[in-house]
N, C-alpha and C positions, 0 to 999 in steps of 0.2 A: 504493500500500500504506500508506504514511505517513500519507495523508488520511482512508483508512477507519479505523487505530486511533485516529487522534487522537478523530474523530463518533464513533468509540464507546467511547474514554476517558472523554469527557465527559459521554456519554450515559449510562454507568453509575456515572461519579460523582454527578450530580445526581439521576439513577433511585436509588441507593441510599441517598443521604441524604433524598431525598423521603419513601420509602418506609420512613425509618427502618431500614434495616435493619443500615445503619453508622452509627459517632459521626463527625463530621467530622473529628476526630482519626487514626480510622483508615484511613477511607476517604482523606485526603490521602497515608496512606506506602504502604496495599496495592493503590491501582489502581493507581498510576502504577509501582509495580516491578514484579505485573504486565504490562502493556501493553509495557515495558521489556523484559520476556524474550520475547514476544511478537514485538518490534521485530528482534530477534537481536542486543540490544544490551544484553545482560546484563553483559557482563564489565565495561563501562564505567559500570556504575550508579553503583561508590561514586563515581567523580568528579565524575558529572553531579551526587549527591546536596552533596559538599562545596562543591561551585560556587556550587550554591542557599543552604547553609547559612552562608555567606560573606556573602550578600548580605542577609540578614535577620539577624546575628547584634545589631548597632544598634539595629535594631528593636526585636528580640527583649528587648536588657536596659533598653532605653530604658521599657519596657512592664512592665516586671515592677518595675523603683524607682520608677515614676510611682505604679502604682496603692498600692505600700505608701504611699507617701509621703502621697499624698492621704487614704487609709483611716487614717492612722497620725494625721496632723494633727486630724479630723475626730472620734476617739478622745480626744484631746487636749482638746478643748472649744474649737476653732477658732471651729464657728459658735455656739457659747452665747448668745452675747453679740448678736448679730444677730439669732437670733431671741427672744431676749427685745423687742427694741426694736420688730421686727417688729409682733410681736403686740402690744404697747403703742400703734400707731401706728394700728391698719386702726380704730380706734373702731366697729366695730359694721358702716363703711358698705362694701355688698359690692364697691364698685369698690376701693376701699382694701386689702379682703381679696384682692380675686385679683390686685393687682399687687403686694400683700406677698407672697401663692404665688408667683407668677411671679419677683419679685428671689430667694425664699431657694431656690427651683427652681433657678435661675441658678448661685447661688454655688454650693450645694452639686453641682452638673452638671459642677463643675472637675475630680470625680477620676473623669469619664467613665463612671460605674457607675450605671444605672438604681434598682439597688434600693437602695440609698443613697440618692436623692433621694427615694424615696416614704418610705421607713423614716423619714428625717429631717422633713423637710416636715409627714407628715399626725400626725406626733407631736406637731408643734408645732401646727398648725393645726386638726385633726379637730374639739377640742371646739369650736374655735368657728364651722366648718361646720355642725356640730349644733346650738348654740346660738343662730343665725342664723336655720339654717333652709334655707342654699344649694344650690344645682345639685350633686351630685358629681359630673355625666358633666360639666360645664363646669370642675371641677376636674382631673378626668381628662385632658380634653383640654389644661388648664392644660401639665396637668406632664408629659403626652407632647412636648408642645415643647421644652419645657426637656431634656426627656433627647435627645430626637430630637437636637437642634441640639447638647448639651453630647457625646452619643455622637461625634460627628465631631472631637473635638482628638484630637492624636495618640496618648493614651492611650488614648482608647476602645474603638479598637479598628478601626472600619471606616475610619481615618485608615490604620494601620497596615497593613491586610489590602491597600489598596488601593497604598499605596509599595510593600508585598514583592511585589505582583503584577508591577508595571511596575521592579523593580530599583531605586527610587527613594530621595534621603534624604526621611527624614520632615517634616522641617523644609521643604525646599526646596519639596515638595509642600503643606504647611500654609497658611506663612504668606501668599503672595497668598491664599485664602480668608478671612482674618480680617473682612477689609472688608464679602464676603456673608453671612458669618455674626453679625456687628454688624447688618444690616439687617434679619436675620432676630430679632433678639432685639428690636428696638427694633419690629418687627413683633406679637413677641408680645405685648408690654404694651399696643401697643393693642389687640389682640384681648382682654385682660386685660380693659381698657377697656369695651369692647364687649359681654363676657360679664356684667360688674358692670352696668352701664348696664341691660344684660334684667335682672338678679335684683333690682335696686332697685325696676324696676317690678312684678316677678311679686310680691315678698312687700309692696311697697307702703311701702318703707323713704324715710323723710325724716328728716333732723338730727333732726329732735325728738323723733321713735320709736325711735331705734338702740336695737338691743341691747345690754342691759348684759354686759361682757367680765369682770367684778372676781370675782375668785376664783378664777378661771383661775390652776392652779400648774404650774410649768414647774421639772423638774431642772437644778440647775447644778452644774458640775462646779469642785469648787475647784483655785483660781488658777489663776480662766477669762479673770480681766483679763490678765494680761503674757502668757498662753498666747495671746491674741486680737492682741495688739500685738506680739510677735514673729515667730507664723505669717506673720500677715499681712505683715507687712513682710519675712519671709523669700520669702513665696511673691509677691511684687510683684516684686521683683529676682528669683524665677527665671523669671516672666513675662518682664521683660524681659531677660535675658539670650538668652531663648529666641528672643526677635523680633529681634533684634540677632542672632543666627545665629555668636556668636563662638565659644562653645566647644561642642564635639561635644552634643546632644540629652541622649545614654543617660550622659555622665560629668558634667553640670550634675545629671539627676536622681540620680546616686548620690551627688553631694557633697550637695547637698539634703537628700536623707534622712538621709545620716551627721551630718547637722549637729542637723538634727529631733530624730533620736532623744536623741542628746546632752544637747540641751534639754529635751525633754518625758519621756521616760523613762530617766534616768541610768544606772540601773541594770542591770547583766545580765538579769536575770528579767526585767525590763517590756519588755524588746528583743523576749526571747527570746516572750515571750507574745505582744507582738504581729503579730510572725513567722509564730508556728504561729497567729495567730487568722485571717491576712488569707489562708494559702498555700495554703487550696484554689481563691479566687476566682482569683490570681493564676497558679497552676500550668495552672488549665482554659485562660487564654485566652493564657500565653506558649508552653504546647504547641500550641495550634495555629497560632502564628506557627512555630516550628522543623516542625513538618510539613510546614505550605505547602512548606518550602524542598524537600522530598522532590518535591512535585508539581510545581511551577514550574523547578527544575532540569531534572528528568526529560523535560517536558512541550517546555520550549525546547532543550535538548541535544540530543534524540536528531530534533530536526526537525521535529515532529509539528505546532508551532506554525506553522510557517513553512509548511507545508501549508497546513493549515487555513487561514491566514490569505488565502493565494493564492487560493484555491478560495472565500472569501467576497470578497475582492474582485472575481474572476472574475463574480460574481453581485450586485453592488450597480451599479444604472446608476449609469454616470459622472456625471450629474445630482446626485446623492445623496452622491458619493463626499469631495466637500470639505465636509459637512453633518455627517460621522460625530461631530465631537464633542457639537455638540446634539442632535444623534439619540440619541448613548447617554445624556446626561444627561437627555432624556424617558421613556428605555425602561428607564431605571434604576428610578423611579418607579415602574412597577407591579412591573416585576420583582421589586423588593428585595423588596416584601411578598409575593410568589408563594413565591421561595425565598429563602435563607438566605444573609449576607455572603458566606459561604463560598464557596457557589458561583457568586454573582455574579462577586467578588473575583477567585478562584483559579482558574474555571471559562468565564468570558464574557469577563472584560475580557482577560486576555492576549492574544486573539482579536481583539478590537474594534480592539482597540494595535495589531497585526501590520496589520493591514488599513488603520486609521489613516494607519499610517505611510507608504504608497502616495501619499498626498495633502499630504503634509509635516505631518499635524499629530503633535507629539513624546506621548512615551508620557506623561509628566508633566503633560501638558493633556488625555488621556482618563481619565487617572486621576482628574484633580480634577473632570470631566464627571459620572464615577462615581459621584461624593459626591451629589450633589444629589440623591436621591430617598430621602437617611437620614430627614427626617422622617416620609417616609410609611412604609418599613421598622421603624421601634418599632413600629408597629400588627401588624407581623405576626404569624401564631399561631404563628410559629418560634422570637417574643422570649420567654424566658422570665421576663421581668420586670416584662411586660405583666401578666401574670397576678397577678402579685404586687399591682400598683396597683388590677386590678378586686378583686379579694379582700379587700383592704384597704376601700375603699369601697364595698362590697356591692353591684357594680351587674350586672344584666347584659352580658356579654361583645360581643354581637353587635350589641345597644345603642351602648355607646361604641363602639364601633366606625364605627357609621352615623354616630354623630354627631361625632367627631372627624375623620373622613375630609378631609371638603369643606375644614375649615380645614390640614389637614398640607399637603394640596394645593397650597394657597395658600401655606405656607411654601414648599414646594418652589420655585412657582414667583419667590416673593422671589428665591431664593436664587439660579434658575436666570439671572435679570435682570440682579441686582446683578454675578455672576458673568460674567457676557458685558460688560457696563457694564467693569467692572475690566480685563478681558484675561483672568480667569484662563485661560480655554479660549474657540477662535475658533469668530465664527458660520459662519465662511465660511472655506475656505482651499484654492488650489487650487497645488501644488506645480507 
């Protein structure tokens, strides 16, 4: 009985949100209590639900002072000052241009938010893409890396979705990744490389022909200087503190920000505005961390998981069965672009874990398995912020798409290498 609600919990959560016909929001609290009365296991819902809500609650505020904080710095005139120098730097030549894209791609991908990066970036950059002459779908692709790979810290979001799925802290699950996620970045500047190299040749660019850049004006925000040397050196010690794992995630970013605002906006009003400027981004994505808890409670409490789980190990040859974590970190790949974190996160992998775990490999190495198919997930038509970057550069949808594909791929599999290289999650492992 257990097994059939669980395949058809799941099948109506991913059926619904495919089909649009729920927000992932709702569909995480109304299937799973649902399925719950169904189970005859209603009267024990609220506990199942506080159980869950216990276990993301880290998460949850860890997520919600990260993204102000980030958004709030960035307001600030954090990066001013970088991309001036930037653009000062690429002199015309387009290998210069797209690894100047790629480093302010980079920096600004710290506060995990896609359209942040494009709003920022093609602000700074656009005229002198135009003034060149360059690629935008090889821009495009630029800066899908850069969000693909900056999506995966813990603020982003599918860092987070995938700890609340497996019970996990954020951190513990984070930091062995850093190492694949370095590779993947030092990945994309050569492709930066790569894509400059073709556009030197297609527009026939040599030192002596570069395009003239002078006139090019760019807003600064004053006292962008000491706003640039204090962020920054604020945000290097909360870097490191965070690697160093000494004090709790979610109370490092709320002293951070308490201290930020302090500095950058003294006043009451400039708190309060920036509060209500950032709290519809930040509300959308920490309610669906406190929902999950609704599903992932409900889903492992009342058994449904532990079904499931049996009944797909029941059906994976033993041959296969110490393979699960490479296996998901391939199948994550196309998946994540089919459907949405959501249901990847909250819907497959707690399943993937239960069955994992038969073979000794720990939830916290299927988890970080998970990660490895974010860069090709920004490509999906589920991200809404894809949209935003085609829009912005006038290009067709279907287009970049074709053509960023083949290279996310290749991050993936960066990521998928370095990540087995490290330990983060085993190729092999038979309990």
């Amino acid at each position: 009985m257990l097994l059939i609600l669980s395949v058809l919990m799941i099948g109506c959560f991913i059926g619904l949100l495919m089909s649009k016909k729920l927000s992932a929001l709702t569909a995480l609290i109304i299937i799973p209590t649902i399925f719950a009365l169904l189970s005859g296991q209603g009267a024990e819902m609220g506990t199942m639900v506080i159980k869950g809500l216990r276990t993301v609650a880290p998460t949850g505020v860890m997520l919600i002072f990260a993204m102000l904080y980030f958004m709030s710095v960035t307001d600030a005139g954090m990066f001013d000052p970088i991309i001036k120098r930037i653009v000062s730097a690429v002199d015309g030549d387009p290998v210069k241009i797209f690894i100047g894209t790629a480093l302010l791609g980079f920096i600004v991908a710290l506060d995990g938010d896609g359209a942040t990066v494009y709003m920022i970036v093609l602000a700074a950059f656009m005229p002198i893409y135009e003034r060149v002459g360059l690629s935008k779908l090889s821009v495009a692709c630029l800066l899908l890396q850069c969000t693909g790979l900056g999506n995966m810290f813990p603020w982003g979001g599918p860092t987070a979705r995938a700890a609340t799925a497996v019970h996990a802290d954020v951190a513990t699950l984070f930091v062995p990744m850093l190492l694949p996620l370095l590779a993947c970045v030092v990945w994309t500047f050569v492709m930066a490389w790569l894509l400059g190299r073709r556009e030197r040749t297609r527009i026939g660019f040599h030192s002596g022909n570069s395009a003239t850049l002078s006139g090019l004006q760019f807003e600064e925000k004053p006292c962008v200087a000491w706003r640039f040397w204090f962020n920054w050196a604020l945000t290097i010690a909360l870097m490191t503190l965070l690697v160093l794992d000494v004090v709790p995630m979610a109370y490092l970013f709320m002293l951070a920000t308490a201290i930020m605002f302090v500095m950058n906006y003294p006043q009451l009003s400039q708190q309060q505005e920036q509060i209500a400027r950032h709290a519809p981004a930040i509300l959308a994505v920490a309610g669906l961390i406190f929902a999950a808890a609704v599903f992932t409670g409900i889903f492992s409490e009342t058994g449904m998981a532990d079904s499931l789980a049996t009944a797909i190990v029941n059906v994976i040859p033993p041959a296969l069965g110490p393979y699960l974590a490479v296996i998901t970190a391939l199948i994550s790949i196309p998946v994540t672009w089919m459907v949405s974190n959501d249901v990847f996160y909250f819907g497959m992998l707690p399943v993937l874990v239960q069955a994992a775990g038969h073979y000794g490999i720990s939830p916290i190495e299927m988890a970080r398995a998970a990660l490895v198919g974010q860069p090709v997930h920004i490509l999906s038509p589920l991200v809404a912020s894809t949209y935003l970057l085609i829009g912005m550069l006038k290009l067709d949808y279907a287009q970049a798409q074709r053509f960023t594909l083949r290279w996310s791929f290749i991050t993936c599999l960066v990521l998928l290498l370095v990540a087995l290289i490290t330990g983060c999650f085993p190729f092999y492992r038979d309990a």
